[in-house]
TORROSE-953738 format. One record per residue (C-alpha): residue in three letters; x, y, z. Coordinates in steps of 0.25 Angstrom, whole numbers, padded with zeros to 4 digits, always signed. Layout:
% TORROSE-953738
alaXYZ...
***
This chain:
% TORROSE-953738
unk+0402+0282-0065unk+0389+0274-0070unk+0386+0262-0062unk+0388+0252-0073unk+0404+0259-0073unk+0402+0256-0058unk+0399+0243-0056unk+0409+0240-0067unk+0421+0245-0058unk+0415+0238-0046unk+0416+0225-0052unk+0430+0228-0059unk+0437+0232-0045unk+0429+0220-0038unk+0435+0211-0049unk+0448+0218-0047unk+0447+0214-0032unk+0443+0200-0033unk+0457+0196-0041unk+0449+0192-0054unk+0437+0183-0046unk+0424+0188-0055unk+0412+0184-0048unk+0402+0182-0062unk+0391+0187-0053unk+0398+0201-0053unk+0403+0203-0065unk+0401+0212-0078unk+0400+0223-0070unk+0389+0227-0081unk+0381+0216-0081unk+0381+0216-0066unk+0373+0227-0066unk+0362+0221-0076unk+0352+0211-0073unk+0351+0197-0079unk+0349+0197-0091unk+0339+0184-0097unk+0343+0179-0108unk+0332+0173-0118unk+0340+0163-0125unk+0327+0156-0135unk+0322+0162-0148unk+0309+0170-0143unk+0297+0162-0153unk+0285+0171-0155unk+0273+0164-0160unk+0275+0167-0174unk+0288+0155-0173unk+0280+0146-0162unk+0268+0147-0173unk+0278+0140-0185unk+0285+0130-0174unk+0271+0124-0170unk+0267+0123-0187unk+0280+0117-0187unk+0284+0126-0201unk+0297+0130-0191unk+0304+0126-0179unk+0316+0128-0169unk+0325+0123-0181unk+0324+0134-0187unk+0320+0128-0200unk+0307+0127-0207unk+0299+0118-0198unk+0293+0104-0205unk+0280+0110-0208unk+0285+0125-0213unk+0278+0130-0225unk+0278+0144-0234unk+0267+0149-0244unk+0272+0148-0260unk+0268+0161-0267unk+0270+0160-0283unk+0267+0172-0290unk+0266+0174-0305unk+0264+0190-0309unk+0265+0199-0322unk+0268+0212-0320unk+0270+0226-0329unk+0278+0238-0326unk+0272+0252-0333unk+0287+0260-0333unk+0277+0271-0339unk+0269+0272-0325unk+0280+0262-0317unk+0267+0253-0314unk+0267+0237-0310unk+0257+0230-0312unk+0255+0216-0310unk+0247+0203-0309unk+0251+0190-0302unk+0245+0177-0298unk+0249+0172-0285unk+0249+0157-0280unk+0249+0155-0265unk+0254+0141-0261unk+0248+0138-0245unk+0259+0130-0239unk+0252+0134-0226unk+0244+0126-0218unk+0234+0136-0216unk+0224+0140-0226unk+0226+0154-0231unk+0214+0163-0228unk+0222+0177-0233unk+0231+0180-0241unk+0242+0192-0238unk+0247+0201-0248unk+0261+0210-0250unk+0258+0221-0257unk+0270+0227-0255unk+0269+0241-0265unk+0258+0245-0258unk+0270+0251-0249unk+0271+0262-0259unk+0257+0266-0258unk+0252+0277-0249unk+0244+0271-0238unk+0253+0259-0233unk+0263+0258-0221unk+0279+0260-0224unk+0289+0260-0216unk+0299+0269-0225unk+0297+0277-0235unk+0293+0273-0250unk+0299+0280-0264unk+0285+0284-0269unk+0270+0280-0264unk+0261+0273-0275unk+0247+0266-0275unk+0254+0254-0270unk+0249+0242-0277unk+0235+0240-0279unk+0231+0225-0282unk+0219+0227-0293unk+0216+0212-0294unk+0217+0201-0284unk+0213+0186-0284unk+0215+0173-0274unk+0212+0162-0283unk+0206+0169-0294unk+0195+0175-0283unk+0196+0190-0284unk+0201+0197-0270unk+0193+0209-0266unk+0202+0221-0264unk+0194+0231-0258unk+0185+0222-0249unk+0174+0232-0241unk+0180+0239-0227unk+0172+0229-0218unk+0181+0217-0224unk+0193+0225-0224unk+0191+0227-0210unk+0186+0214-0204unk+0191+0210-0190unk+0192+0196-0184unk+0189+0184-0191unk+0182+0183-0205unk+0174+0176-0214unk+0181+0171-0226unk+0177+0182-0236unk+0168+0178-0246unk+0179+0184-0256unk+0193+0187-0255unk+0197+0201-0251unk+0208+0210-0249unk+0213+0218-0239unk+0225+0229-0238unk+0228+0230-0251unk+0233+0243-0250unk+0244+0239-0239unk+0257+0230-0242unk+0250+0218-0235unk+0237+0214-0239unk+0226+0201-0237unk+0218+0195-0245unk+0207+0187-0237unk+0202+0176-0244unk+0189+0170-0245unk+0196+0157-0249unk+0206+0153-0241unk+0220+0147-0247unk+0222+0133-0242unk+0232+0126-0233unk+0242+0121-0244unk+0233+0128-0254unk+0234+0138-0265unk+0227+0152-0269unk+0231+0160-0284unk+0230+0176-0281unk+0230+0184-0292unk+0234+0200-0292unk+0233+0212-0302unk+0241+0224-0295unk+0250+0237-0299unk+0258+0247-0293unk+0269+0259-0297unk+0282+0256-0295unk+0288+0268-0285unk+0296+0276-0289unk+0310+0277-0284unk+0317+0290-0290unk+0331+0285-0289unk+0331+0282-0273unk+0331+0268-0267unk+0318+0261-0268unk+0307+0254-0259unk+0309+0239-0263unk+0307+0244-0278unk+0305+0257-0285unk+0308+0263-0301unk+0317+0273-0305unk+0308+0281-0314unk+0300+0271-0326unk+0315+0265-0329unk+0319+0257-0316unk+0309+0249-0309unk+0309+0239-0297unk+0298+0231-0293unk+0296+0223-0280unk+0287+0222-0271unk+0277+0222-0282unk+0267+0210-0282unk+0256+0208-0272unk+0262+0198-0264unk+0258+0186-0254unk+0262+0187-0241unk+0268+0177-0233unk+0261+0166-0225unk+0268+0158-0216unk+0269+0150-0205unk+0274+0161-0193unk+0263+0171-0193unk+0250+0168-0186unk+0243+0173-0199unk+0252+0169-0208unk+0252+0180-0217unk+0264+0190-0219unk+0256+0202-0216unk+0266+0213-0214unk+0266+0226-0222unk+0276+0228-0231unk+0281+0243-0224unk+0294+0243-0235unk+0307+0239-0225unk+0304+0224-0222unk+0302+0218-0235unk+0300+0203-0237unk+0292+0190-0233unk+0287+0182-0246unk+0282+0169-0250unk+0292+0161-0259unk+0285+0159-0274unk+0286+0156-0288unk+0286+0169-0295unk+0282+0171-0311unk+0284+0185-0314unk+0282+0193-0327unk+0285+0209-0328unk+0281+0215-0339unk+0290+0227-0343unk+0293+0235-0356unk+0304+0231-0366unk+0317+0236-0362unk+0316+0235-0347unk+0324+0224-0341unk+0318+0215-0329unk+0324+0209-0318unk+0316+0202-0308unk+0316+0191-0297unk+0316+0178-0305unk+0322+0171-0317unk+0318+0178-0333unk+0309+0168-0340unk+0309+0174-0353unk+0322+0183-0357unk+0320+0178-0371unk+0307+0188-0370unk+0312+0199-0363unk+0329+0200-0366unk+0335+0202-0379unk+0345+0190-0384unk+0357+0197-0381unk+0353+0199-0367unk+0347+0184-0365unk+0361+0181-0373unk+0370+0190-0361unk+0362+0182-0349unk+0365+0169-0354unk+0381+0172-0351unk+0378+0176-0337unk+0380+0163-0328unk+0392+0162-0337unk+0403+0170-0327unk+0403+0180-0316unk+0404+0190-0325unk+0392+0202-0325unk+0386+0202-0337unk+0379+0213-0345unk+0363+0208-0350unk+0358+0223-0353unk+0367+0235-0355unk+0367+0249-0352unk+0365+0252-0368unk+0354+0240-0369unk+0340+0246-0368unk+0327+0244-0372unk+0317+0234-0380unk+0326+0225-0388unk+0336+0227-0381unk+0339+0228-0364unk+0324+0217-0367unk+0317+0211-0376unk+0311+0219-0388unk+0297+0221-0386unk+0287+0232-0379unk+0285+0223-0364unk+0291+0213-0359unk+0287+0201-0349unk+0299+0196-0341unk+0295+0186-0333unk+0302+0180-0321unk+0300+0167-0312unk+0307+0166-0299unk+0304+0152-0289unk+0303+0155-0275unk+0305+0167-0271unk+0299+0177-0262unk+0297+0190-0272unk+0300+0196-0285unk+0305+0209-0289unk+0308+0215-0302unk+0316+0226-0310unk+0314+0233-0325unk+0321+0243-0331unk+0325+0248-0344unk+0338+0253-0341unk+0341+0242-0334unk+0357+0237-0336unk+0357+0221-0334unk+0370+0213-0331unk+0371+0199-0325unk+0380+0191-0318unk+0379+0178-0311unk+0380+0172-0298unk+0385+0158-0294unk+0376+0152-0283unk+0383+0139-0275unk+0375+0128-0280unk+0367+0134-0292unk+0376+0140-0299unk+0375+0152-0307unk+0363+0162-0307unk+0361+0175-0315unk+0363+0190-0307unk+0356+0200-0314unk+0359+0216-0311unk+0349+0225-0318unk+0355+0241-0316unk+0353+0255-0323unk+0369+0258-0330unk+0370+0270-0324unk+0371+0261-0310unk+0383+0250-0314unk+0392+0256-0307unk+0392+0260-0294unk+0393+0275-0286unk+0401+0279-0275unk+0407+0266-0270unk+0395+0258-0274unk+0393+0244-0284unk+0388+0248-0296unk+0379+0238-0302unk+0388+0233-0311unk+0395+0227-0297unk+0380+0222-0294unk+0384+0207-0300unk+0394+0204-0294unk+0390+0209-0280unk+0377+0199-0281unk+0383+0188-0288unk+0393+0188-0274unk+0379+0190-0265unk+0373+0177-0270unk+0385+0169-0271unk+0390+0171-0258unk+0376+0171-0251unk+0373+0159-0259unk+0384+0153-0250unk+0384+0159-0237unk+0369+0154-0235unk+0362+0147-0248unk+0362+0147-0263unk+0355+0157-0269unk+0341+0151-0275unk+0338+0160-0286unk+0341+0159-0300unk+0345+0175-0302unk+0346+0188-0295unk+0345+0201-0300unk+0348+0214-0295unk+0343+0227-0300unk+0345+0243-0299unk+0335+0252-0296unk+0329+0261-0284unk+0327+0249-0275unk+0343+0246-0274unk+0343+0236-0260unk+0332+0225-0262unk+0328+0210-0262unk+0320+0202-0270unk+0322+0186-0274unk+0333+0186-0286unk+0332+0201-0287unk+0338+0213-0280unk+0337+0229-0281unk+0349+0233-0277unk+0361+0241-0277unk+0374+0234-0281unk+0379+0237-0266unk+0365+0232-0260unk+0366+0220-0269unk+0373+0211-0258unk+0362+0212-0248unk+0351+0211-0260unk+0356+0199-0264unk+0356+0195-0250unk+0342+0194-0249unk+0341+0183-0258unk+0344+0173-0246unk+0335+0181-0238unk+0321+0184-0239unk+0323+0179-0254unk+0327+0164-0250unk+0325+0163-0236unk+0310+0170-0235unk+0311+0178-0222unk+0302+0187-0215unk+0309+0200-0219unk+0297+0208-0214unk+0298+0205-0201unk+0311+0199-0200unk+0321+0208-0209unk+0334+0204-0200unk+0333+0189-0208unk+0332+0197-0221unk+0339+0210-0219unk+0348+0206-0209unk+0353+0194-0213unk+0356+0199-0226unk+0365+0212-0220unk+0373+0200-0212unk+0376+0194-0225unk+0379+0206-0234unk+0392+0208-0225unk+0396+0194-0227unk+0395+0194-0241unk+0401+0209-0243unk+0412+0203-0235unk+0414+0191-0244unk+0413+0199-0256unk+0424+0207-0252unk+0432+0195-0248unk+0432+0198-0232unk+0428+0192-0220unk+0412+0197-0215unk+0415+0206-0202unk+0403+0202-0194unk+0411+0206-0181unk+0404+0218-0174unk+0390+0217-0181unk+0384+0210-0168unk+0392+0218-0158unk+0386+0231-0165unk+0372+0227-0162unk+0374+0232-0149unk+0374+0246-0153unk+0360+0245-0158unk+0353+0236-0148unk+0344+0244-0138unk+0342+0254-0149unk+0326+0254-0147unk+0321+0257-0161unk+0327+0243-0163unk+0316+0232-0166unk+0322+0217-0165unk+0324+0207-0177unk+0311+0202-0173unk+0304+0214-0174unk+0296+0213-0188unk+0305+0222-0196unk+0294+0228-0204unk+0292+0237-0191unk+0306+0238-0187unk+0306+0253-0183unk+0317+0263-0186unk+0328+0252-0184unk+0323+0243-0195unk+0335+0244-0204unk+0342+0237-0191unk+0332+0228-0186unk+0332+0221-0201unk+0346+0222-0209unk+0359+0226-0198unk+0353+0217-0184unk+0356+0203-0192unk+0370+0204-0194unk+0374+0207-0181unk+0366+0197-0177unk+0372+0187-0186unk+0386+0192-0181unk+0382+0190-0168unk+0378+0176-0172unk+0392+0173-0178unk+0397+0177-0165unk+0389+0168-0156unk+0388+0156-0167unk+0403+0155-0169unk+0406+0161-0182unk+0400+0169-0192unk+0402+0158-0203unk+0391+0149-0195unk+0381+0159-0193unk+0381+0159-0208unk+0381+0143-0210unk+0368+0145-0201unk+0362+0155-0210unk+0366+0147-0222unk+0357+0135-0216unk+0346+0145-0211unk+0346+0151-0228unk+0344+0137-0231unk+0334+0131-0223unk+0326+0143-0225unk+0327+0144-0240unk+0314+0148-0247unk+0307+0147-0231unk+0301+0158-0222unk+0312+0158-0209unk+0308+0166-0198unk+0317+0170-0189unk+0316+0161-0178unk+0319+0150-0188unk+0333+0158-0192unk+0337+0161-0178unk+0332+0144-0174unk+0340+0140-0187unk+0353+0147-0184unk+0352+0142-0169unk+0351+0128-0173unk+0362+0129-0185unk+0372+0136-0175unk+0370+0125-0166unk+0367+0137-0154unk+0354+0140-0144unk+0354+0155-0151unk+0340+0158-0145unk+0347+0170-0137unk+0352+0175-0149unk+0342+0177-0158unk+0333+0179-0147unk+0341+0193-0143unk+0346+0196-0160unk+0330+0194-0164unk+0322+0197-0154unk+0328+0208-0146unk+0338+0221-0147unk+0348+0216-0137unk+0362+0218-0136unk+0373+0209-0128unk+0382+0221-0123unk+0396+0214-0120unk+0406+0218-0113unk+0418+0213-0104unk+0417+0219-0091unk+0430+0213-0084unk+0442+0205-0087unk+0451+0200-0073unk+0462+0191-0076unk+0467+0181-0063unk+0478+0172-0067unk+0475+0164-0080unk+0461+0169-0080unk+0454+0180-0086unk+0439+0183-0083unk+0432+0193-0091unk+0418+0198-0086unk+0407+0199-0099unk+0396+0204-0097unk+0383+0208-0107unk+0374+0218-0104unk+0364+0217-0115unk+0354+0207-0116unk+0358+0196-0127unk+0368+0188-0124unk+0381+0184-0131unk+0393+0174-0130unk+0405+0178-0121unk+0416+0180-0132unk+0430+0184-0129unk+0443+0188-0137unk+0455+0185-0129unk+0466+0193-0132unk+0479+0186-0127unk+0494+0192-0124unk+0504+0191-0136unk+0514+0182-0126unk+0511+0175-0112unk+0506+0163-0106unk+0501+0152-0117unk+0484+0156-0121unk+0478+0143-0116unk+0464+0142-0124unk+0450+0139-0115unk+0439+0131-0120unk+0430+0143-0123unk+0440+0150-0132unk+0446+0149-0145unk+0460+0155-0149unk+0460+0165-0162unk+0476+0168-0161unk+0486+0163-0152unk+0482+0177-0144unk+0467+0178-0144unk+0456+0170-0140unk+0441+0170-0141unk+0434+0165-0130unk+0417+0163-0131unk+0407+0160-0120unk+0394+0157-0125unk+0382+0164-0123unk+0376+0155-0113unk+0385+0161-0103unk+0374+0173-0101unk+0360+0165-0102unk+0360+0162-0086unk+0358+0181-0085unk+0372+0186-0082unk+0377+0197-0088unk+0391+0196-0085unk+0400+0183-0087unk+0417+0179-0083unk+0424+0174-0094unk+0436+0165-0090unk+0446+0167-0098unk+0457+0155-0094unk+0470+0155-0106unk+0480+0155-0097unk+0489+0167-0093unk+0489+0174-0106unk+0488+0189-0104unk+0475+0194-0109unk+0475+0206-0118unk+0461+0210-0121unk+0448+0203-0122unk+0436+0205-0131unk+0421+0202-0130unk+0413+0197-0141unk+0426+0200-0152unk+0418+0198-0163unk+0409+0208-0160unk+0395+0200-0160unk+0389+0203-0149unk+0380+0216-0148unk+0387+0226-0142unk+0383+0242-0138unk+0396+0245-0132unk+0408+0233-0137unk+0419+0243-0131unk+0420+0234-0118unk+0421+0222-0123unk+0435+0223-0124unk+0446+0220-0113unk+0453+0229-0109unk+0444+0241-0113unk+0455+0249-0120unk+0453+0238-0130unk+0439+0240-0133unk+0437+0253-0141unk+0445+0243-0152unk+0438+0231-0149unk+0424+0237-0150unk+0429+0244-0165unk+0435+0230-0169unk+0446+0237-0173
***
């Protein structure tokens, strides 16, 4: 027998005894056997937050503070693909609005295809290695930037003179600096100008990395313009100077952008943005097709299978200039090609009204393989995601979405997704966030990645007309806590180790259904998230600012919680360890043995036939047979481990009882949480 098994029967038999008296002191035979636990119950604020409270740009409301301010970055580029050597080449004109209060003395650069070249860090493996994408030209306010300064400037230490012109570093990486011998001014403005190129990789038919081509007839381009970082209020330096190792994708500045992609006759574009000129690049009979669109729910066929080439799926012509415009948004990313299929549908946003859905598919992939939504299905499905996100948290902003086939079939760019029919769901997702609500998904991909896998089930579950089952998602967490290749929420998830599939996309939702278990109801965890959505539309939250803005909108002191969901990999560990009855009262012996805390909730399972069920103030009655009884979590914060529940409803036989019901709570073994034990096996299954 193991002493924990020993100490157990000790305090049963000493209970036994004592005729149902349960000294708390003694109790949770478990938890007796542990020290103290100290509970931290605030939200731990590193400087990076205490930074942004003392600027006042944020504060303990978790909104943006008085004095919050974000970079404007408007982009206007003209780019050409080569489908005879699958080249992008490109020239843009950047205008960088300071909102800062601090001049600008460097500027940061994303340079994100660079991950396909040789000599660069990744943390997964690539489709094909290229040059990268070397920048051939580059000018801040029609100054040119040297690109290859000398190796004693490259490798300057400490504090420098302003350079007497500007110069470039790290060109070759995904993150690079240009150290200006003018500094941007406070409030100011600077013009950078590029010329750049790159080969589109190539992806052979499997799934892509964030783009790709399916040999000179298929392409998908993203990630695909020298970028400006982000600048903002929480980091020391200001600059977002991450590398981009290809997992943690996104952190852009919101822009203008005024995009024109050059392609040859015949192939069809779709992009982030709204067309500007389809009397230039779509024949009449197409432009004619797309004006009945908005009419009805109905999908709609713009191009055909049998409709190809110049004069035909396009314009007549040799090239043609589609040019696109798309207001605040974070990115672009494009599609072409010539054997594209093209229908469209539409999508009715609450307060806007109707918006275009475009899907843009080879004919061999309408309809769908073993079980799978073919994308013939891909309207619908979409049209459903942006209706019923637009009311679970805000109306979608944007004036069209389109989704595309091709190598890359699960990813996220404003109005346009690569994706699958069956990926499309979470695709669309991201247009709340990071495409509306501009989080750090670099570091933070829980708020991205996370938040979008809690909503995915809801909206599968409304789109097959049933109830979300969020039951079990928290409890389970406690199958994977202590595992210790796991890295905290915290943790900046573009080094988050073997376990960074969890860390960023399966921790949230059981987070959020822990939440729902702790905030009284799944359905105001999601009012507080609509208001989060909201007052961060278009802004930078971090996530001290989500988890202050959900305390504050659920009316709780949560510190505890987010301090052990966010910052740490603990677990609760509940269980029942006794239950004596004595006369009309029942006392049931909890104890947790892991370190984060949780509320006392207890299902009450009553006899069919006896004395009259008289209710107590902490319960509330779900049939005439069962209660549910709740202790907040306030019970644990003075260190014990073990806490008596009083259960006083008179002389009604008790049946069974149930810890944590709903299955919320992190858990690594739920099988005694159910009284008397040969009812656990079917409590800890839910069945």
């Amino acid at each position: 027998m193991s002493v924990r098994s020993f100490i157990r029967l000790a305090a049963a038999t000493a209970l036994a005894a004592g005729a149902g008296v349960l000294p708390a002191q003694s109790s949770g035979t478990g938890a007796a056997a542990r020290p103290p636990r100290a509970i931290r119950r605030d939200i731990p604020l590193t400087r990076m937050i205490r930074r942004a409270f003392a600027a006042g740009t944020r504060d303990s409301t978790g909104r943006p503070g008085a004095r919050y301010w974000q970079l404007q970055v408007d982009y206007t580029i003209r780019a050409r693909l080569e489908p005879s050597t699958s080249i992008v080449s490109g020239h843009e004109t950047v205008v960088i609005h300071n909102a800062s209060d601090s001049a600008l003395r460097t500027i940061q650069l994303r340079l994100d295809q660079n991950v396909f070249a040789p000599n660069v860090a990744r943390a997964s493996k690539i489709m094909e290695i290229t040059d990268g994408m070397p920048v051939t030209r580059l000018t801040v306010d029609g100054v040119p930037v040297d690109l290859h300064p000398p190796e004693s400037v490259r490798n300057a230490r400490g504090p420098q003179a302003p350079p007497s012109a500007p110069y470039a570093t790290r060109m070759d990486q995904t993150s690079a600096r240009i150290t200006l011998a003018a500094p941007v001014a406070a409030k100011g403005t600077a013009t950078l100008e590029a010329d750049w190129s790159f080969r589109v990789p190539r992806a052979d038919g499997v799934r892509g990395d964030r783009m790709g081509r399916w040999a000179d007839s298929l392409y998908q381009v993203a990630q695909w313009y020298p970028r400006v970082a982000v600048y903002d209020d929480l980091r020391a330096g200001g600059w977002d100077t991450d590398e981009y190792l290809g997992d943690s994708e996104f952190y852009n500045n919101f822009g203008r952008f005024d995009v024109t992609i050059d392609v040859p006759a015949g192939w069809i574009v779709g992009a982030t943005g709204v067309l500007q000129n389809p009397g230039e690049v779509l024949t009449s009979t197409e432009r004619e097709r797309l004006s009945h669109v908005l009419e009805s729910d109905s999908t709609r066929t713009i191009v055909g299978a049998g409709e190809r080439g110049p004069g035909v799926s396009t314009a007549a012509g040799d090239r043609l200039l589609w040019h696109f415009v798309a207001d605040t948004v974070a990115d672009v990313a494009w599609a072409t090609s010539n054997q594209f299929v093209w229908d469209a549908t539409r999508a009715t946003i609450p307060g806007r009204g109707a918006i275009p859905v475009n899907i843009l598919y080879l004919a061999g992939h309408a309809e769908g393989q073993n079980g799978r939504a073919g994308f013939r299905q891909g309207g619908p499905r979409v049209r459903h995601a942006l209706e019923f996100y637009s009311k679970l948290w805000m109306p979608y902003a944007f004036p069209q979405l389109t989704m595309v086939d091709g190598p890359e079939n699960g990813m996220e760019y404003p109005m346009f997704i690569m994706s699958s029919t069956g990926a499309s769901d979470h695709e669309t997702g991201h247009q709340w966030w990071p495409m509306m609500v501009g989080v750090n998904e670099t570091w933070y991909g829980f708020m991205d990645e996370g938040f979008n896998e809690y909503m995915t089930e809801l909206s599968r579950a409304d789109r097959d007309h049933e109830a979300p089952v969020l039951d079990g998602l928290g409890q389970s967490y406690g199958r994977t806590s202590g595992d210790e290749r796991e890295a905290p929420l915290m943790y900046d998830a573009n080094f988050g180790g073997p376990m960074y599939g969890f860390q960023a996309y399966e921790k949230a939702p059981k987070m959020l259904s822990m939440l729902g278990g702790v905030a009284g109801g799944d359905s105001a965890v999601w009012r507080a998230m609509s208001a989060y959505t909201n007052a961060w539309r278009f802004k930078h939250p971090s996530p001290w600012d989500y988890a202050f803005f959900m305390s504050n909108a659920l009316h709780q002191d949560l510190g505890w919680f987010w301090n052990y969901w966010l910052f740490t990999t603990e677990s609760v560990d509940g269980g029942i360890d006794t239950v004596i009855t004595a006369g009309t009262r029942t006392r049931v012996v909890v104890r947790q043995d892991g370190q984060m805390p949780a509320p006392v909730i207890l299902k009450v399972k009553f006899a069919a036939s006896g004395p009259p069920v008289r209710p107590m103030k902490e319960s509330r009655m779900v049939d005439s047979t069962t209660a549910i009884v709740t202790w907040p979590v306030d019970v644990w914060f003075p260190g014990n481990r073990a806490f008596t529940a009083t259960l006083a409803f008179g002389g009604r036989r008790i049946e069974s009882i149930t810890l944590d019901p709903g299955r919320r709570f992190p858990d690594g073994n739920p099988a005694d949480n159910v009284w008397p034990r040969a009812a656990a096996t079917t409590a800890a299954t839910g069945h």
